[in-house]
Each structure stands twice: as structure tokens, then as C-alpha cells.
DOBA-19738 format. One record per residue: residue number from 1; x, y, z of N, C-alpha, C in turn. Coordinates in nm, 3 decimals, padded with zeros to 5 digits. Layout:
BEGIN
    k       nx       ny       nz      cax      cay      caz       cx       cy       cz
  NUM        X        Y        Z        X        Y        Z        X        Y        Z
...
***
This chain:
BEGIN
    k       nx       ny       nz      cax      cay      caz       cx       cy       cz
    1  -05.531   01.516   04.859  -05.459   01.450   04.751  -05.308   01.464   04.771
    2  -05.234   01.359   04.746  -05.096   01.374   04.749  -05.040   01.428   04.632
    3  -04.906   01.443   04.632  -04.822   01.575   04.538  -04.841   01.493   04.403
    4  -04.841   01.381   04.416  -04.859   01.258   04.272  -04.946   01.274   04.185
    5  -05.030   01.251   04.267  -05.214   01.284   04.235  -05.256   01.413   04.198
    6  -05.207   01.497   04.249  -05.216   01.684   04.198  -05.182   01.663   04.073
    7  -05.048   01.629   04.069  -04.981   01.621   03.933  -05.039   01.578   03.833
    8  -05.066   01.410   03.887  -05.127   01.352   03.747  -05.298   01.444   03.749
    9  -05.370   01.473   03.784  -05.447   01.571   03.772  -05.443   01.659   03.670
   10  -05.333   01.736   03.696  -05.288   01.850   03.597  -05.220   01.829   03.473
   11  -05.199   01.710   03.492  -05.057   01.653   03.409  -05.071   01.499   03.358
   12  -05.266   01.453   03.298  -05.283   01.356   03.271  -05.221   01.269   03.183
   13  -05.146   01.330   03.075  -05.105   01.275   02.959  -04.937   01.216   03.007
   14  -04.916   01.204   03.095  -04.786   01.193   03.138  -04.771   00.995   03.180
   15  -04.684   00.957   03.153  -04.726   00.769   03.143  -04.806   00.718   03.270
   16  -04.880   00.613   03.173  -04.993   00.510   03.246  -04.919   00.430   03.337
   17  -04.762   00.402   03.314  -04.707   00.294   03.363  -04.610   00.328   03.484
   18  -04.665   00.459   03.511  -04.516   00.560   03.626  -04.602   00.509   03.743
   19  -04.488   00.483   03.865  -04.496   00.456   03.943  -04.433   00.558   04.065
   20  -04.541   00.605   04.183  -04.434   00.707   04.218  -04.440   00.652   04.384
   21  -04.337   00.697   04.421  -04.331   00.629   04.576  -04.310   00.724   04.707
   22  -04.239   00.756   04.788  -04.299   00.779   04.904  -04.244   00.960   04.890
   23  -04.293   01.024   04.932  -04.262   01.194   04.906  -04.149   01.237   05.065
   24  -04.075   01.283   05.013  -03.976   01.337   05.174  -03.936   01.458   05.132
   25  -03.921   01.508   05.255  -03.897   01.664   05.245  -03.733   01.679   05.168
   26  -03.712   01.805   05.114  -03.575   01.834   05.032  -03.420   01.793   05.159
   27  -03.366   01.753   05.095  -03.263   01.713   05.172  -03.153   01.725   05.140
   28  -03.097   01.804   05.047  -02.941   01.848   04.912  -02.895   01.957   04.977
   29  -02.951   02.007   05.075  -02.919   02.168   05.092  -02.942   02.310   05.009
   30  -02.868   02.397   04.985  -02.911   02.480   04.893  -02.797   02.484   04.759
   31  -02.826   02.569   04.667  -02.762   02.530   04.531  -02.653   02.682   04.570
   32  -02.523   02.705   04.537  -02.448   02.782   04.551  -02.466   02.918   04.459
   33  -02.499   03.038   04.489  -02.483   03.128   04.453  -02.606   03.117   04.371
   34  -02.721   03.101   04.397  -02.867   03.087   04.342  -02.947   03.080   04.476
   35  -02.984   03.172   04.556  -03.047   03.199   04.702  -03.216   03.179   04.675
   36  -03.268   03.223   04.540  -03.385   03.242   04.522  -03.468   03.050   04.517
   37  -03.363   02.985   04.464  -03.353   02.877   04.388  -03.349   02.777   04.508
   38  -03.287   02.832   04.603  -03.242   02.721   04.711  -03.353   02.742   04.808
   39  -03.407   02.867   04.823  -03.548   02.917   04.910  -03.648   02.805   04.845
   40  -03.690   02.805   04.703  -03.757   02.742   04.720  -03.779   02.541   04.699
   41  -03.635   02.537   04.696  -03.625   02.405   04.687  -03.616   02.342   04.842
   42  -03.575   02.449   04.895  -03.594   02.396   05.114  -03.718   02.375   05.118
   43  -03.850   02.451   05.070  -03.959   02.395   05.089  -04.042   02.329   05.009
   44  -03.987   02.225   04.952  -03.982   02.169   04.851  -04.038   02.014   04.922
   45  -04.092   01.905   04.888  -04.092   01.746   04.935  -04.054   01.702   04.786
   46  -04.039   01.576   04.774  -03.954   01.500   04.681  -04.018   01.357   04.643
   47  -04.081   01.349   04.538  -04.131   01.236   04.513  -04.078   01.135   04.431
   48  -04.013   01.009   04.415  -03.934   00.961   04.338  -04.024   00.851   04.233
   49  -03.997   00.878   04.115  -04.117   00.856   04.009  -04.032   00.759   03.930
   50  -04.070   00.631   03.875  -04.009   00.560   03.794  -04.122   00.555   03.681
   51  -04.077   00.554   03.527  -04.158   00.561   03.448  -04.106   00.454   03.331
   52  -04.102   00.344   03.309  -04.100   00.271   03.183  -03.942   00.270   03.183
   53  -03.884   00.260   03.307  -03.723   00.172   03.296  -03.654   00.377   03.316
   54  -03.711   00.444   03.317  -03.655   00.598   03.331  -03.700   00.669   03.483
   55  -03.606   00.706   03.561  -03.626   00.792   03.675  -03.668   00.937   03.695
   56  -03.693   01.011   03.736  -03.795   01.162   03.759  -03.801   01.173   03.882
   57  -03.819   01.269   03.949  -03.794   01.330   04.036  -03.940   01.413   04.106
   58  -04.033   01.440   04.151  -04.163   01.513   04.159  -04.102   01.595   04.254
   59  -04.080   01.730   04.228  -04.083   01.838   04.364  -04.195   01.927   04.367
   60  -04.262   01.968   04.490  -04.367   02.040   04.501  -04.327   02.129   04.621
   61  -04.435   02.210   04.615  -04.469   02.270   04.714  -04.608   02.372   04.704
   62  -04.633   02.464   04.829  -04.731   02.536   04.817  -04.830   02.441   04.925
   63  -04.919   02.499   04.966  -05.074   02.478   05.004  -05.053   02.357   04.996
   64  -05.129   02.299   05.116  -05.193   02.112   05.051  -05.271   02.106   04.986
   65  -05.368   02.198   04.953  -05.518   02.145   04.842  -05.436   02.213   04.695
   66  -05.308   02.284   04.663  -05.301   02.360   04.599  -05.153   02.389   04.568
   67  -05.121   02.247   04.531  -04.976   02.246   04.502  -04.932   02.277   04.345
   68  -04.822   02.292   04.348  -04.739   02.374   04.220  -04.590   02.327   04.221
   69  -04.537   02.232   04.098  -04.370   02.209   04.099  -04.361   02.185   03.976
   70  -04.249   02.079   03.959  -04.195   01.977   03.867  -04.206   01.885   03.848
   71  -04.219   01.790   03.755  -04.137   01.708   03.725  -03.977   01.675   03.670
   72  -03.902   01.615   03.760  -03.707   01.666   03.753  -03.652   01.534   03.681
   73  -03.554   01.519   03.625  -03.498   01.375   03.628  -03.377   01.438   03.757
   74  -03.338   01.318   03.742  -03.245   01.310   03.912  -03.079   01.370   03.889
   75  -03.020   01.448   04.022  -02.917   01.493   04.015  -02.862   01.415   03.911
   76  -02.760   01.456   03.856  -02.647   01.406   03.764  -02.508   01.444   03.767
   77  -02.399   01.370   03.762  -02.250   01.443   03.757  -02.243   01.522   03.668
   78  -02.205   01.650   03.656  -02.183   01.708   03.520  -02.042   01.669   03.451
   79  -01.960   01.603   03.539  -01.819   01.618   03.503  -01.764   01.733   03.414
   80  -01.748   01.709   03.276  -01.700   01.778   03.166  -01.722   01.945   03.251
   81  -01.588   01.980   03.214  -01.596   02.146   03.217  -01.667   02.249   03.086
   82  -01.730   02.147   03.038  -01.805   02.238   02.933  -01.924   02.316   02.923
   83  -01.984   02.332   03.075  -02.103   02.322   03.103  -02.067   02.468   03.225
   84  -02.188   02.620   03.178  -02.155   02.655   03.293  -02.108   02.666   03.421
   85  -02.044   02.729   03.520  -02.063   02.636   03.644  -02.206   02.662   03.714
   86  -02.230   02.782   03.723  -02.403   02.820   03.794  -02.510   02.643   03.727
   87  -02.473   02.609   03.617  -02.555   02.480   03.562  -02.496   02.339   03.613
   88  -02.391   02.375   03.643  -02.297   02.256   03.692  -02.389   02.191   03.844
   89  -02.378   02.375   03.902  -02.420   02.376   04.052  -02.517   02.300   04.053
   90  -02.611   02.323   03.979  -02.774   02.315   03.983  -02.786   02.233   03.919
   91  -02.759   02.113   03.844  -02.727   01.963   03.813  -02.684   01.882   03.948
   92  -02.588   01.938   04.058  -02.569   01.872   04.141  -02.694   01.845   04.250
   93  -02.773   01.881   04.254  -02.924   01.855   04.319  -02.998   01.828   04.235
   94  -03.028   01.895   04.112  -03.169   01.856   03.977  -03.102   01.840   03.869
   95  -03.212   01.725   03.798  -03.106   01.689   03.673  -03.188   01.791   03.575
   96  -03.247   01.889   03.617  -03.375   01.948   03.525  -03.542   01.919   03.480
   97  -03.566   02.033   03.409  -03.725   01.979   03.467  -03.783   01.946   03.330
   98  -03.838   01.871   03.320  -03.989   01.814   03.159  -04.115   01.829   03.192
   99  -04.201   01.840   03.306  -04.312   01.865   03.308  -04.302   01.982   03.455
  100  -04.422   02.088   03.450  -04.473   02.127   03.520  -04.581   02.120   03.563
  101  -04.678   02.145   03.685  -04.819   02.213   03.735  -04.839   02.319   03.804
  102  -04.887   02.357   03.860  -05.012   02.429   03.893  -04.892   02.557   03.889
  103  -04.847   02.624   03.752  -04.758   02.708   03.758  -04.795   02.793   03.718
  104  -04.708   02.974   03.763  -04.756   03.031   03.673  -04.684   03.117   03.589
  105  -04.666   03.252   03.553  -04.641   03.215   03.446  -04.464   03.271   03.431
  106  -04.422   03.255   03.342  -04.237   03.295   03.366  -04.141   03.251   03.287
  107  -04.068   03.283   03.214  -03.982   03.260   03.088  -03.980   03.090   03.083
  108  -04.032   03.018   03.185  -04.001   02.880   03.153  -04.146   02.821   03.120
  109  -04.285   02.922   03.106  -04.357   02.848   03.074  -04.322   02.837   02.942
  110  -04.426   02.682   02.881  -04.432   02.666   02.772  -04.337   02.583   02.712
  111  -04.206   02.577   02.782  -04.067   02.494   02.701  -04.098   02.325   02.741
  112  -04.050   02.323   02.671  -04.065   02.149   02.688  -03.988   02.063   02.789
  113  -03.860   02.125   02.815  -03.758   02.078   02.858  -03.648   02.236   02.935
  114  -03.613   02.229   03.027  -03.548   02.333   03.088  -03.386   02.242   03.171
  115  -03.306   02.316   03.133  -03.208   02.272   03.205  -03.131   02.120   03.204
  116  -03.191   02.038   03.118  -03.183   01.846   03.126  -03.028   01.881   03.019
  117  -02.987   01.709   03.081  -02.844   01.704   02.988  -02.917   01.694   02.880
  118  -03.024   01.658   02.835  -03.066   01.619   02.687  -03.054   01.740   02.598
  119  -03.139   01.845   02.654  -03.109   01.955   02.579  -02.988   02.027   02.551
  120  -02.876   01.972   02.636  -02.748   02.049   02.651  -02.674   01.980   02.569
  121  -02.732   01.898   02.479  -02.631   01.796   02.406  -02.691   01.848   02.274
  122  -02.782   01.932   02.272  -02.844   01.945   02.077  -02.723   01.979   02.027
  123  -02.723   01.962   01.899  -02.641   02.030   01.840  -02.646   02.140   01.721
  124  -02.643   02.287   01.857  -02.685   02.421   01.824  -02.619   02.441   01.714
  125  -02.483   02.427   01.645  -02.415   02.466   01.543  -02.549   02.416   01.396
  126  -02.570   02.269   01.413  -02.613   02.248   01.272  -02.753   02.274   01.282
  127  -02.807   02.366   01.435  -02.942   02.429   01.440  -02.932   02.503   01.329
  128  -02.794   02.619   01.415  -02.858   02.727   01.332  -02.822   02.725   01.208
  129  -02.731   02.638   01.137  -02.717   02.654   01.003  -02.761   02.577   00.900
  130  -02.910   02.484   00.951  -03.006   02.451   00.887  -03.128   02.576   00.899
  131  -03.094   02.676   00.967  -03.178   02.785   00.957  -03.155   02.873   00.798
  132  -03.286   02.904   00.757  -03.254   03.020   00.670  -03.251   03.158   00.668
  133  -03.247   03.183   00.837  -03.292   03.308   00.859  -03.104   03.399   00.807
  134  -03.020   03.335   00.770  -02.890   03.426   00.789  -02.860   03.480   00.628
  135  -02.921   03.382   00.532  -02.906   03.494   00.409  -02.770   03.462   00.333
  136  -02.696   03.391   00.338  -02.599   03.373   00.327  -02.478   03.543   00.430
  137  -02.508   03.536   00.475  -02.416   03.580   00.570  -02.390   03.517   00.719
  138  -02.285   03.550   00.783  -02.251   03.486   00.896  -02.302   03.459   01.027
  139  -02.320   03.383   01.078  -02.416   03.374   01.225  -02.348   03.423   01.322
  140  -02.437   03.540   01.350  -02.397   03.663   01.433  -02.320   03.573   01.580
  141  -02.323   03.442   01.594  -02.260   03.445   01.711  -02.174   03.316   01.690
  142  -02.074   03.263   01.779  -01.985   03.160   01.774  -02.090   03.028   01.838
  143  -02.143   02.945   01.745  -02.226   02.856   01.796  -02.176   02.730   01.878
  144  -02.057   02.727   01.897  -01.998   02.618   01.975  -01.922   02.682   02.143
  145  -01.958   02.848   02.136  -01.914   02.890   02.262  -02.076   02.887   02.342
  146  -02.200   02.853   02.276  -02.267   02.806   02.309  -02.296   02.679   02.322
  147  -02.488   02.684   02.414  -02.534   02.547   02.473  -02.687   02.581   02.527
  148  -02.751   02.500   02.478  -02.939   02.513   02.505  -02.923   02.446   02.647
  149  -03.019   02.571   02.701  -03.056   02.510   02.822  -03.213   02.523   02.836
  150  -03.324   02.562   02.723  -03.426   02.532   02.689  -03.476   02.514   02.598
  151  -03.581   02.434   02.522  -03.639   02.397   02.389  -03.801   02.393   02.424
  152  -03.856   02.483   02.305  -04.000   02.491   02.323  -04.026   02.430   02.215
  153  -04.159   02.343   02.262  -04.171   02.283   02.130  -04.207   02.367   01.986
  154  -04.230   02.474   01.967  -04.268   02.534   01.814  -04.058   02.540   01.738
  155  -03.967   02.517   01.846  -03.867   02.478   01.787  -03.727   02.633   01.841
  156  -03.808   02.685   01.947  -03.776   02.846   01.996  -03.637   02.772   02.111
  157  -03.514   02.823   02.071  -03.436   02.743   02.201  -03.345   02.869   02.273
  158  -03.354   02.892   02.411  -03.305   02.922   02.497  -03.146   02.878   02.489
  159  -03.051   02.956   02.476  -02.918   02.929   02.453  -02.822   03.012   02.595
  160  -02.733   02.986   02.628  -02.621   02.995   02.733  -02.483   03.031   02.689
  161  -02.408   03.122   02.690  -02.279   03.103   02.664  -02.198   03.056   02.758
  162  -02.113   02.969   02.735  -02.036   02.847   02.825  -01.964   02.929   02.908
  163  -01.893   03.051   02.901  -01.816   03.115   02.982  -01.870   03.258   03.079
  164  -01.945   03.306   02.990  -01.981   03.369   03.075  -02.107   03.401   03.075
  165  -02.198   03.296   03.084  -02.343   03.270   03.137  -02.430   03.371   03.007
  166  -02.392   03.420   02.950  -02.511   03.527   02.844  -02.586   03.416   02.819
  167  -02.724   03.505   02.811  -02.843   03.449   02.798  -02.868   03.484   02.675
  168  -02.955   03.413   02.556  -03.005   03.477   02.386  -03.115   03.395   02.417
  169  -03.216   03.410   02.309  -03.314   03.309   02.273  -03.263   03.315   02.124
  170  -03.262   03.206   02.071  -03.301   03.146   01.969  -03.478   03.117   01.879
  171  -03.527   03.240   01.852  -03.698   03.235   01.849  -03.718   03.316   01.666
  172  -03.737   03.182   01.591  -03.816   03.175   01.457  -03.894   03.278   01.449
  173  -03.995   03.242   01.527  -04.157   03.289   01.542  -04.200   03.341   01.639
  174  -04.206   03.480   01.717  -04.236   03.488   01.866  -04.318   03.622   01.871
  175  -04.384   03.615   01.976  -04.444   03.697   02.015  -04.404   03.760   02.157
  176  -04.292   03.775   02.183  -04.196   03.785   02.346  -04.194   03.939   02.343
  177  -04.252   03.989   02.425  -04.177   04.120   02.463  -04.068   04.134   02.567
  178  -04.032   04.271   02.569  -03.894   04.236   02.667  -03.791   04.211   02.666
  179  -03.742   04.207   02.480  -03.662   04.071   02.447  -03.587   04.233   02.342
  180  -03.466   04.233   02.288  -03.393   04.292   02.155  -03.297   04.196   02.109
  181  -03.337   04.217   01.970  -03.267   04.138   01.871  -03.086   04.193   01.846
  182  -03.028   04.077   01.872  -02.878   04.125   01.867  -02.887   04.201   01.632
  183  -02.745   04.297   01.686  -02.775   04.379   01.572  -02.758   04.308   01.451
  184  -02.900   04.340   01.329  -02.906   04.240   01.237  -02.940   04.124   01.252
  185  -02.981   04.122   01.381  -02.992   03.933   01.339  -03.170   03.949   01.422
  186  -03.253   03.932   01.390  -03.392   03.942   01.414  -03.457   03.795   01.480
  187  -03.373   03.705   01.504  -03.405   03.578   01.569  -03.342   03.545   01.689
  188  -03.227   03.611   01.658  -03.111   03.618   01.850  -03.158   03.684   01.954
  189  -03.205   03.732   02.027  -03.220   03.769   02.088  -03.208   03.826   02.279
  190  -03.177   03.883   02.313  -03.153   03.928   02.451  -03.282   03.946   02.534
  191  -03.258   03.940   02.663  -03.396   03.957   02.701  -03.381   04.049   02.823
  192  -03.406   04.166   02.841  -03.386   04.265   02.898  -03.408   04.225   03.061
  193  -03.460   04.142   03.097  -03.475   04.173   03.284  -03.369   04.021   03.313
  194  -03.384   03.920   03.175  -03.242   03.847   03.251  -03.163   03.803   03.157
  195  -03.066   03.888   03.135  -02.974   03.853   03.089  -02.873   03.751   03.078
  196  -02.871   03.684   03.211  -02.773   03.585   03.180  -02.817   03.442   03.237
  197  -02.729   03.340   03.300  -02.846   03.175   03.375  -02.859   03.205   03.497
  198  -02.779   03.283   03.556  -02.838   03.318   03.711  -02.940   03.411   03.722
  199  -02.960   03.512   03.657  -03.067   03.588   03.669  -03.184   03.526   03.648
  200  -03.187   03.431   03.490  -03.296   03.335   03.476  -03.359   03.276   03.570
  201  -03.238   03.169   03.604  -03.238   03.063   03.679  -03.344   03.150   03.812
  202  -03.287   03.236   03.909  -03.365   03.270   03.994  -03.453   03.417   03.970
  203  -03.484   03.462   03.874  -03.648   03.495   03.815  -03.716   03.415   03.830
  204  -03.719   03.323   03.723  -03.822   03.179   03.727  -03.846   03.108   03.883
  205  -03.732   03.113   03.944  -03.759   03.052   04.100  -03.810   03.119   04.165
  206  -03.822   03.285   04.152  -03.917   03.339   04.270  -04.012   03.352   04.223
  207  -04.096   03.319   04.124  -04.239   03.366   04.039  -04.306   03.275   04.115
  208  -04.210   03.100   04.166  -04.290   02.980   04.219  -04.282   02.971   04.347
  209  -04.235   03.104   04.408  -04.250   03.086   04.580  -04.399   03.055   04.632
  210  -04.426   02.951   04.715  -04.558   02.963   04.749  -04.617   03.124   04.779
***
């Protein structure tokens, strides 16, 4: 089976109307100062997926009977300096990922969306202050020196600080170990083995080494 066919396999609910075309091996080089990330995107092939007037990206790898990747939308300029640079980097090869397969398991299962300009555009300020978790007191953090770089669907978002990469979750409802709540605030959270988008970023990339 080709990397397409794995996918839609694993990944039936994904459109009737996508069209995917010829698979070639990775060809961007590696992503700067993310080694884990660039290991496994060298052995990576590349499938280019059009879906209902929208582009995607299929990267795989692993085994031929027994492949495991993404679904990416396609590099993007980041321009604006508002945007990490470690995210900047890693926009300049992937525009981010919306679907996975044959994965397993790692702070990015489960999110809906990882890394896409879409998510980097929410707007975290009137997140959190349609939240009622603060009581009428102040939100323990400056919500515009932040930026989501994941959203799970029960509504749990992965947040970034623009300058210097800190990692929080944003999590209502969770069952996460691993994780401490910044002081007083029982929904912010830190997450003890990665603290910031590079550590993330390549955790999650070596869990998917073949």
C-alpha cells in the first residue's frame, strides 16, 4: 500500500474529494536548531494532497507495510516577527500538522491541530477571559505576550511565549500528569520534561523515529 492508502486506512473520515499525487523523498534540508526534527523529516517521503480547493502535505515514514506521519499544510512565509523564531524555522519547511497515523503516543496526541497559522491566530486574550476559571482576579499571565501552537478539541490549548519560547497548557479539564499549575492558577500549567517549543517540538519528533 502506498503512504496515501495507509493513511486513508487509518484516517477514513478525512475528504472523499482529496486527491493525492506522486510521493518524493524530503527535499528542504533540515530545520535549524531542532536536530531531532530534521532526523526525522530526512527520512521522511512527501505526498502532495489537494482537498476541496485546500493543499496538505502527507509525510511518512517507517516500514513499508507499517507507516506512521502527518498530514501538513504546506511551508508558509511567516513574515511578521511575532511568531517565535524556533516556529518561524519550522514553518519554513511545514506549515503544521491536522491529521495523524499510525502514531504513538506524545504530548501531540489527541490535539486537533499542532503548529498551523490557524491556530496561531486564536485569539488567546478573549480565550481566557471568557473563562471563569479567574474569579474575578487577574490572569496570572500577559495574554498577548502569548500564542497557541496547539488546540485539542475538548477546548485544552497549548500556548508559547513569543520571546522566549515558555511552554503552559491552557487545560479546563485534564487528566495530564507531569504537568504543575503556575501559582494559583489551577488551569496554566507547566509541563515538567518540556518546558519550552524546542524541547516540545523535538520530544514529540523522537517518540516518531521509525
Amino acid at each position: 500500500m502506498s503512504d496515501w492508502e495507509q493513511f486513508l486506512d487509518r484516517v477514513p473520515w478525512f475528504g472523499e474529494t482529496a486527491v493525492a499525487g506522486e510521493a518524493k523523498p524530503w527535499s528542504r534540508g533540515p530545520v535549524p536548531g531542532l536536530p531531532a526534527l530534521s532526523a526525522l523529516l530526512e527520512s521522511a517521503t512527501v505526498t502532495p494532497v489537494s482537498d476541496d480547493g485546500e493543499s496538505y502535505e502527507l509525510l511518512a515514514w517507517g516500514p513499508r507495510d507499517d507507516r506512521r506521519g502527518w498530514l501538513c499544510r504546506p511551508p508558509q512565509q511567516a513574515g511578521a516577527e511575532e511568531f517565535h523564531p524556533v516556529h518561524r524555522a519550522f514553518w519554513a519547511v511545514c506549515g503544521g500538522i491536522t491529521e495523524w497515523f499510525g502514531e504513538p503516543g506524545s504530548w501531540w496526541r489527541n490535539q486537533d491541530e499542532v503548529l498551523t497559522a490557524d491556530v496561531a491566530q486564536i485569539r488567546l486574550a478573549e480565550v481566557l477571559e471568557a473563562s471563569a476559571l479567574w474569579d474575578g482576579h487577574d490572569i496570572p499571565i500577559q495574554p498577548d505576550e502569548h500564542y497557541v501552537v496547539a488546540v485539542e478539541a475538548n477546548g485544552n490549548l497549548t500556548l508559547v511565549h513569543r520571546q522566549s519560547g515558555r511552554l503552559l497548557l491552557f487545560a479546563q479539564d485534564h487528566a495530564f500528569t507531569g504537568v504543575r499549575p503556575l501559582p494559583g492558577c489551577p488551569s496554566l500549567l507547566a509541563i515538567d520534561d518540556v518546558p519550552d517549543l524546542t524541547r516540545w517540538i523535538e520530544t514529540c519528533a523522537a517518540t516518531r523515529q521509525p
